[in-house]
Every structure is written in C-alpha cells, then in structure tokens.
C-alpha positions in Angstrom: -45.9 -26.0 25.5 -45.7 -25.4 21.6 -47.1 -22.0 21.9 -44.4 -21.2 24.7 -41.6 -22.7 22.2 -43.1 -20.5 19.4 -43.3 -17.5 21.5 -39.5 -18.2 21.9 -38.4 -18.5 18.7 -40.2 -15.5 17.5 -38.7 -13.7 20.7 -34.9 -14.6 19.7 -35.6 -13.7 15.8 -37.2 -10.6 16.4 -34.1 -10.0 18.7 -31.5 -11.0 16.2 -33.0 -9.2 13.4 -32.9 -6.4 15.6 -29.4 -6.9 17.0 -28.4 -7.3 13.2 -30.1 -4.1 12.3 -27.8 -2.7 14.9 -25.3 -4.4 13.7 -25.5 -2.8 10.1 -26.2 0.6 11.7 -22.9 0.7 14.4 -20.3 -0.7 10.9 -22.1 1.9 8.4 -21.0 4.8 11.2 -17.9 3.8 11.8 -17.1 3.0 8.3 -18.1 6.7 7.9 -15.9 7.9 10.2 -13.0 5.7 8.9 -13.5 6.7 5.3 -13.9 10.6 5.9 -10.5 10.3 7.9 -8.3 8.3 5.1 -7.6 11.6 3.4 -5.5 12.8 6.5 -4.8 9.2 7.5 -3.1 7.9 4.6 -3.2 10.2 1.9 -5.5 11.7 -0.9 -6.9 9.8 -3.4 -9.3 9.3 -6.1 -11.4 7.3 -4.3 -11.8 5.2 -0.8 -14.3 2.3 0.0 -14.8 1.2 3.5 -16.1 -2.1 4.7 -16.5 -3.7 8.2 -16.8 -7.0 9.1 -17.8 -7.2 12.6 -19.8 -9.8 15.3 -23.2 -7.9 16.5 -22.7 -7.9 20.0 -19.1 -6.8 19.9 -20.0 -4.1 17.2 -22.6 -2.3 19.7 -19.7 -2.1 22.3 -17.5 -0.7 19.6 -15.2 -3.5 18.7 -14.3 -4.5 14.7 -13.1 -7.6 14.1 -12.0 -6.4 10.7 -12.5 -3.3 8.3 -11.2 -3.7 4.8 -10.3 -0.7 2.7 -9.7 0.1 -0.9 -8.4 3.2 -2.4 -7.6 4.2 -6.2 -5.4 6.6 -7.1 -4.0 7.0 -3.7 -1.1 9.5 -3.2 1.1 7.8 -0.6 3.9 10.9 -1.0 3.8 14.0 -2.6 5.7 11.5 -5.1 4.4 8.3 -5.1 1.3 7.4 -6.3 -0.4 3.7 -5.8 -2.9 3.0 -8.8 -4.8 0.5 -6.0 -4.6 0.5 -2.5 -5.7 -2.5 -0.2 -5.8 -2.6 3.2 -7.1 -5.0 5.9 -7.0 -3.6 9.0 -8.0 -6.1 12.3 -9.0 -5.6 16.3 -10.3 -2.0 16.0 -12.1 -0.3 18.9 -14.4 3.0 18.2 -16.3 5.1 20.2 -20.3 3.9 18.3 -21.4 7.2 19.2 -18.6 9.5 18.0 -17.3 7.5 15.5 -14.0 8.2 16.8 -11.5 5.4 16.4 -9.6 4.5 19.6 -7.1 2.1 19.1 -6.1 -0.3 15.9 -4.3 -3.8 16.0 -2.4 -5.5 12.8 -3.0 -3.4 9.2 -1.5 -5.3 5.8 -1.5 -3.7 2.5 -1.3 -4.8 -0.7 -0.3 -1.8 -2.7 -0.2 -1.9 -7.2 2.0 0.6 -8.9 1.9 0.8 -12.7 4.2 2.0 -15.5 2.6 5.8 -15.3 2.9 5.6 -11.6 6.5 4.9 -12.0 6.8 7.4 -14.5 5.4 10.1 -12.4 7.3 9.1 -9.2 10.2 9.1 -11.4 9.8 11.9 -12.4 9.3 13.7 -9.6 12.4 13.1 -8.0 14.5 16.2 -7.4 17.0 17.4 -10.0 20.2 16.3 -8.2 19.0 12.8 -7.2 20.8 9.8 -9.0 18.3 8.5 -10.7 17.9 11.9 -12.5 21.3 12.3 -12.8 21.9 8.9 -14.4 19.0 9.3 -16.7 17.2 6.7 -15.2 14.5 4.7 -16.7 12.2 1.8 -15.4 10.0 -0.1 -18.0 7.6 -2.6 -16.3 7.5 -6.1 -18.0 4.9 -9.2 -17.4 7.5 -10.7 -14.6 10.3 -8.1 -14.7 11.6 -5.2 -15.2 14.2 -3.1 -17.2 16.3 -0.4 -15.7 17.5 2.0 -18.3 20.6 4.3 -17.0 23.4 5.8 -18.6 27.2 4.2 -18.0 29.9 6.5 -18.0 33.0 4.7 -20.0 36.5 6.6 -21.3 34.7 9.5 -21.0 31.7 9.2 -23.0 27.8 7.9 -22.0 26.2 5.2 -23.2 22.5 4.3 -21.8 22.2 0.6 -21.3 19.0 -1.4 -20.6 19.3 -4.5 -18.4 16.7 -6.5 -16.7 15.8 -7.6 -13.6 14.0 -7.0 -10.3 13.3 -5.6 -7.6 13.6 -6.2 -3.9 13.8 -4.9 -0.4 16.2 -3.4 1.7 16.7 -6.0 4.4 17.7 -3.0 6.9 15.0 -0.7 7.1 12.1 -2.3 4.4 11.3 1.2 3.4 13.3 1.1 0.4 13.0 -0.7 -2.6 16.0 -1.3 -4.8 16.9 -2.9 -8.7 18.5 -5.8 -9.3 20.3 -7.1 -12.4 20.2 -10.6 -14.1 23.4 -11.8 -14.0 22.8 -12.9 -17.5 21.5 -9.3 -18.7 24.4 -7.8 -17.4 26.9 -10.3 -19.2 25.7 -9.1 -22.8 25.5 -5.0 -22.7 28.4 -4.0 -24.5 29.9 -1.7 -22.0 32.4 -2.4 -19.4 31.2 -4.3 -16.4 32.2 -2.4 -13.4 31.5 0.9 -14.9 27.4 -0.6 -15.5 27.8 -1.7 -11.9 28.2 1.8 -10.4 25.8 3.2 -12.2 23.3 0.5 -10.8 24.7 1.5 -7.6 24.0 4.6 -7.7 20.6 4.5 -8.8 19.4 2.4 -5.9 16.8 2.6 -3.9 14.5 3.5 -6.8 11.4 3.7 -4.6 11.6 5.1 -0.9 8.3 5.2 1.2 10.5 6.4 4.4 8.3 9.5 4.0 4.4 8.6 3.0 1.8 10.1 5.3 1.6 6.8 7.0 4.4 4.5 8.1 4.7 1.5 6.1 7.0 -1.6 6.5 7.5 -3.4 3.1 7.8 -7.2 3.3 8.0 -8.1 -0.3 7.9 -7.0 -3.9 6.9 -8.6 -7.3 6.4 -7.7 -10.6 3.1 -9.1 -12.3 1.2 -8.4 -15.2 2.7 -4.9 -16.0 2.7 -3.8 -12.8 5.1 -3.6 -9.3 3.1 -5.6 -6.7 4.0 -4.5 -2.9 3.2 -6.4 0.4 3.6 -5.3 4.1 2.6 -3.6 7.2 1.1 -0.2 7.8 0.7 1.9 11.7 -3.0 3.7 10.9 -3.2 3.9 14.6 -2.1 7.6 14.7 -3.8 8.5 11.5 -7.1 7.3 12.6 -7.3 8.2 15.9 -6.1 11.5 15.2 -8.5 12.5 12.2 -11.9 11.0 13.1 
C-alpha cells in the first residue's frame, strides 16, 4: 500500500513538473509573439518586456489569465512620447502553436510622461496650433504644474505663468486639458479675462485621439516631476493583426 501511495506521488510530481515545464514553454512563446508585435501594436519604443502569468492547464490550450507589459521610451504618436509604459492586459487566447493572438479581454495602462517628453510633444505641434501660437510653456512641478502662455492686453503680450493641473475631458477622455488655481490666477498682473482666453485657447494640451492604439484616459496626476496617466487601451486589433 505505501509503495502504491509512493508510486503515486512520484506519478503526479513527475506530471506537474512536466505540466509546469509546459507551462513555462507555451508563456515564453507567446510572450515572444506578443513582444515582436508591440512595435506595430502600440508603437516603437526603446525597449518592451513581456511577462505572462498564466494557470498550466489553461496555458497548453492557449488561454492567459494575464500578460503584463513594460515599454520605455514608447512613441504613442508621431508626437507623444511616454518615458514608461505599463500595461496589464487580462483573458487572452492564442494559438500555442503559431503564437498568434486571437482575441484580448480588459487592457489598463499606466502611462509616465516627463518634462522632456512634454517638451518634445510640445514642440512638435504644428506651427499654427494654439499652443504654438500662444507660446505655450508647461513646466512640471512635484504636485503641479505651470502653464506659461502669452496674454494679449491693449495691444501688447505679456507671458504669464500660472499654476495648476491637469485633467480630462469628460466627453471623449482622449484629451487632456490645464487648469488654473483660482488663487494663481488672482495674482498675475494682467487682466483676468484676457489670461482666461488665452488658457482657453491653449487647451487640450495633450490629445491621444491619434496614437497607434486607441486609448481611453480615466485620470491624470502630477507626481514627482512627472504627468502620471491612467486608463484603458483596445490591443485587440493590434495584436491580432501583427503576430
């Protein structure tokens, strides 16, 4: 009886270490796969990593509980660039064999802009644009921000510097807009309703209505020198397209 029981136990632990080999094998494809398509999925970057958290039996059918991804330096638009990248993806099904994604469920990021990111995106905005136009500035504090623009007054410009923050459009969450301390605005010597419009005409400072892959922003802080952005991504197209 004690043999028999033996013989079992080394039975099932020769069959889990194998099922966990397996295992390892089926999430270092796929996370393959995954990582050689982010380039085309999301965007280029300096670097991707790729890991996948996955149940053994489910994984040798295909099916990822959860595949976490971290990219530095990633190019979200021909514009924007995100300094770190963090995405948890959930509920993906691949093909084990062709490491073809077939389907993804939920997909949150966590996204970290800094002051040369802002800089560049700035920047980079077309000639004509209002925040060209108006001179714009954005200087990244430990909990705020300062928006620099120039306020047209009785015929002459005079930049002004007034702090804030920023938050999301309500309608679409693809833009990202500045707004003034009530008690920043009180004490910059120009006349209030001219410093409003050119606030107004500055905003949105950041649009992602055009990254390579659609993005939903929930909300927006500013942290330790840099702009700190949450929400929702579709890679469902991206990755089942490109691998």
């Amino acid at each position: 009886m004690k043999h028999s029981l033996c013989c079992m136990a080394a039975i099932s632990a020769i069959l889990g270490a194998a099922l966990a080999g397996c295992s390892q094998t089926v999430d270092h494809t796929i996370a393959g796969g995954i990582k050689s398509a982010l380039p085309n999925a999301i965007g280029q970057a300096k670097s991707y990593s790729v890991i996948v958290d996955s149940d053994p039996l489910e994984a040798a059918k295909g099916n990822l509980r959860k595949v976490t991804i971290v990219g530095e330096d990633v190019n979200l638009s021909p514009q924007l660039l995100i300094d770190e990248l963090d995405i948890e993806a959930t509920d993906i099904k691949a093909d084990v064999r062709t490491r073809k994604v077939k389907s993804v469920g939920e997909v949150d990021f966590v996204a970290q802009i800094g002051q040369d990111s802002i800089d560049h995106y700035l920047a980079a905005q077309l000639p004509d644009s209002s925040q060209r136009q108006e001179k714009l500035k954005v200087t990244i504090n430990d909990h705020t921000v300062t928006a620099t623009v120039l306020v047209k007054a009785l015929g002459i410009s005079v930049p002004a510097s007034v702090t804030g923050t920023f938050g999301v459009d309500s309608g679409d969450q693809k833009h990202m807009s500045f707004a003034a301390d009530k008690g920043s605005l009180s004490i910059i010597p120009v006349p209030l309703f001219a410093l409003k419009i050119a606030l107004d005409k500055i905003n949105p400072v950041i649009d992602v209505s055009n990254t390579t892959v659609p993005v939903t922003v929930n909300s927006i802080i500013v942290q330790d020198g840099k702009i700190i952005i949450h929400g929702q991504a579709d890679l469902q197209d991206g990755l089942v397209q490109n691998t």
